[in-house]
C-alpha positions in Angstrom: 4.3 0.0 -2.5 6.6 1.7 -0.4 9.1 -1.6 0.6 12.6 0.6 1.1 13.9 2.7 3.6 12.2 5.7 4.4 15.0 8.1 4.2 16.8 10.3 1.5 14.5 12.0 -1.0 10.9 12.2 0.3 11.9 10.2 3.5 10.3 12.3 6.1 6.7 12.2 4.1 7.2 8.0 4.0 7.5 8.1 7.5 4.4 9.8 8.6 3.0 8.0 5.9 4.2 4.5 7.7 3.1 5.8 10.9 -0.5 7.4 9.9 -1.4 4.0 8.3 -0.2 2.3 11.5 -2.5 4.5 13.6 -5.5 4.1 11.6 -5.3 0.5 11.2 -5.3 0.5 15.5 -8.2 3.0 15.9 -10.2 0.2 13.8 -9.2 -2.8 15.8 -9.7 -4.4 19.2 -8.5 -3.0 22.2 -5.7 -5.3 22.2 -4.1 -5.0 19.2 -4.9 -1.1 19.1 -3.1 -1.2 22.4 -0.2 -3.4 20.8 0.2 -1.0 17.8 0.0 1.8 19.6 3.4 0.7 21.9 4.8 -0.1 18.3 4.3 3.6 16.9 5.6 4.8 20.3 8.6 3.0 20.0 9.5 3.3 16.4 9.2 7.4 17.1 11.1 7.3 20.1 14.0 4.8 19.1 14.1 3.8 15.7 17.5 4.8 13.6 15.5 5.2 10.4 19.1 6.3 8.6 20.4 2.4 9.4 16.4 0.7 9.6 17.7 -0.3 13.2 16.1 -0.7 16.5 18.3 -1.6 19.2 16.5 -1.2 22.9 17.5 -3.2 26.1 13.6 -4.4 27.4 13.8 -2.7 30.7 14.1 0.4 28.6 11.2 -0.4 26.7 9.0 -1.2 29.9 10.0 2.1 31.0 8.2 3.6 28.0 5.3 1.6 27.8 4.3 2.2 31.6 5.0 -2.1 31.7 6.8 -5.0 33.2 9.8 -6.9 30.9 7.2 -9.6 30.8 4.8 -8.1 28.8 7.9 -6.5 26.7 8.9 -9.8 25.9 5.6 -11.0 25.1 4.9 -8.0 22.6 7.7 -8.0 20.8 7.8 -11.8 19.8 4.2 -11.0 18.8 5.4 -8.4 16.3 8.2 -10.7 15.3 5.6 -13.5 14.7 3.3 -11.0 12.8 6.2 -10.0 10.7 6.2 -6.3 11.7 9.5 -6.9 13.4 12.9 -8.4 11.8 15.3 -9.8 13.9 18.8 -8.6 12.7 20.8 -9.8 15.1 20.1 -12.1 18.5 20.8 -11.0 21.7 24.3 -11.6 23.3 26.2 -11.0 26.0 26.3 -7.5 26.7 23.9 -6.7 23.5 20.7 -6.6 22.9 18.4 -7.8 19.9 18.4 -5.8 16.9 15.9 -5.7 14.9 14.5 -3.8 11.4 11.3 -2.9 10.4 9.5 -5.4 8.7 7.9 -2.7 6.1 6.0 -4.4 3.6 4.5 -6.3 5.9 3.0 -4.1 7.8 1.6 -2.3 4.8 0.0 -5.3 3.4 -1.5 -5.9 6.8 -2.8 -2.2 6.7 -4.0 -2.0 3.2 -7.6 -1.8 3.9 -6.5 2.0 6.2 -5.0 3.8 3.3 -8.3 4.8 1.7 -9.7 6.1 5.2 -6.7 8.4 5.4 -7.1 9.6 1.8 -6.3 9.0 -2.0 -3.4 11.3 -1.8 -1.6 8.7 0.7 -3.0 5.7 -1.6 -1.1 7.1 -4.7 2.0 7.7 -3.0 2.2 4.0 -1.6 0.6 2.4 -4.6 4.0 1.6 -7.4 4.0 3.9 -10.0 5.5 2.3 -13.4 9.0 3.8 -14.3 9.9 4.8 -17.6 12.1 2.7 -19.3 16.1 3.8 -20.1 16.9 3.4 -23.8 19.8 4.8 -26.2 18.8 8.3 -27.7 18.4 6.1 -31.1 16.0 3.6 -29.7 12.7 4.6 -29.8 11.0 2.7 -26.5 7.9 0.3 -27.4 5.1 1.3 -24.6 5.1 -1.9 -22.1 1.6 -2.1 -20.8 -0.4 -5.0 -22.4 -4.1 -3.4 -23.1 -7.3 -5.8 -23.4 -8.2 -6.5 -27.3 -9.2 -3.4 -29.0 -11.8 -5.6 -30.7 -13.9 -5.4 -27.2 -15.7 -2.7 -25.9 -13.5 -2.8 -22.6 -10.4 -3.4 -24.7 -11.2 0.5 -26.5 -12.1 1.9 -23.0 -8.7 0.9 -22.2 -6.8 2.4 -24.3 -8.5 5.7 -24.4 -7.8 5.4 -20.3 -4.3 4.3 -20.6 -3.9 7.0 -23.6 -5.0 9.6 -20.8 -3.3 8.4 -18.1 -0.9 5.7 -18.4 0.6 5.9 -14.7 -3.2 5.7 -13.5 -4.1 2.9 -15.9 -1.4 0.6 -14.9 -2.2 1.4 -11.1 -5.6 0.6 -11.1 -7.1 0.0 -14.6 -5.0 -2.8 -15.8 -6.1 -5.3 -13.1 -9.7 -5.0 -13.9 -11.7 -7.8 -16.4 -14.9 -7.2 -17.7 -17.5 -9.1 -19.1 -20.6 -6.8 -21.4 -23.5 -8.7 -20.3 -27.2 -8.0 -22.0 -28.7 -4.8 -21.9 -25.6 -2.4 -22.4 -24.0 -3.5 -19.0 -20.4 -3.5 -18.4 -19.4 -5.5 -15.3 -15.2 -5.0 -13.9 -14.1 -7.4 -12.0 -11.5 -6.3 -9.8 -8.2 -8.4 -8.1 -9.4 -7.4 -4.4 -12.1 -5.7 -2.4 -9.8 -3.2 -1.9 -9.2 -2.5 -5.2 -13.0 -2.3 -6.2 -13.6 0.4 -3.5 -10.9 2.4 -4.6 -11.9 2.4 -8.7 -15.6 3.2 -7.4 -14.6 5.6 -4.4 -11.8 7.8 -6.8 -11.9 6.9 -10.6 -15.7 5.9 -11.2 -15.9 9.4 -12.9 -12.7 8.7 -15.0 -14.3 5.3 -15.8 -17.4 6.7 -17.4 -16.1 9.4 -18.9 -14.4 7.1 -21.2 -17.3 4.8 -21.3 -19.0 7.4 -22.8 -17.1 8.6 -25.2 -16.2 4.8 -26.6 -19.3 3.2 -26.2 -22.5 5.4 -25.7 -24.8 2.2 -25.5 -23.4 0.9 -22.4 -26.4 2.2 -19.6 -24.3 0.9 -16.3 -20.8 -0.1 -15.4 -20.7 -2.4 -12.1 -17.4 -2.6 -10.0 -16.6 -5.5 -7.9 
């Protein structure tokens, strides 16, 4: 998941990124939290130092912006510190004002259930990819991933998908169990909702590909 700052390599496409998700998760809510995360994407593009994660605003500045009094400043921004969108870095003082960071992972956990509207491209670039390990150039490296039983018809399925796509497998395959009830059915249970949609939305095709090839008998796979 995309936890660090968005800057350096690929910075600019983690932003939009953090800011698209933001937007769709508003268009699907209430009007007051659409209205509340709307002033946060408005002031995050207007005065957030993404370089040193910092936002440092005097309220009347931010009233300005948001066409409101310092009342309702006040009252919106200890709602994003309460929701966790909003870190406090630094109290106010005399002569400074609050600082405070972006509270990133946060926010994309509370926006999970948007990435998929905006498209699988966006999922796969905030879903953790695994990273290879580092060994000497006379090691040879011993895969990680720990597959089902190859004595199961799931546990074959499994490695012929992680044997096509290991990055893919440990993304979204490896969190799924599976039962083979009567009558050549395979059921996945999946960690989340979330997760389900995305298998049956993106890689159901993948899925029975493999299926097919391994175990021919199987008539239907169910995702939830």
């Amino acid at each position: 998941m995309l936890v660090k700052k968005p800057v350096g390599r690929n910075g600019a496409e983690r932003k939009y990124d953090l800011l698209t998700v933001l937007g769709s998760y508003a268009l699907s809510q209430g009007k007051t939290l659409q209205r509340q995360t709307l002033r946060l994407i408005c002031l995050i593009t207007a005065r957030y130092n993404w370089q040193s994660d910092e936002l440092s605003v005097a309220q009347t500045e931010i009233a300005r912006l948001w066409s409101v009094d310092t009342r309702t400043v006040k009252r919106e921004m200890s709602a994003f510190r309460d929701r966790g969108w909003l870190v406090e870095k630094r109290a106010a003082a005399r002569g400074r004002v609050t600082l405070y960071g972006l509270g990133i992972t946060r926010i994309l956990e509370d926006t999970r259930e948007a990435w998929e509207k905006v498209g699988p491209d966006l999922v796969a670039r905030l879903v953790p990819q695994p990273e290879a390990p580092t060994a000497p150039a006379n090691v040879i490296p011993f895969p990680q991933t720990s597959l089902p039983s190859g004595d199961t018809v799931w546990g074959q399925v499994a490695g012929r998908l992680h044997q096509n796509n290991p990055a893919v497998y440990q993304a979204w395959f490896a969190g799924l169990k599976a039962t083979e009830g009567e009558g050549g059915a395979l059921t996945l249970k999946a960690p989340s909702g979330f997760h389900a949609r995305y298998v049956e939305t993106h890689l159901r095709a993948t899925l029975e590909r493999a299926v097919a090839e391994i175990a021919p008998h199987i008539e239907s796979i169910l995702i939830s």
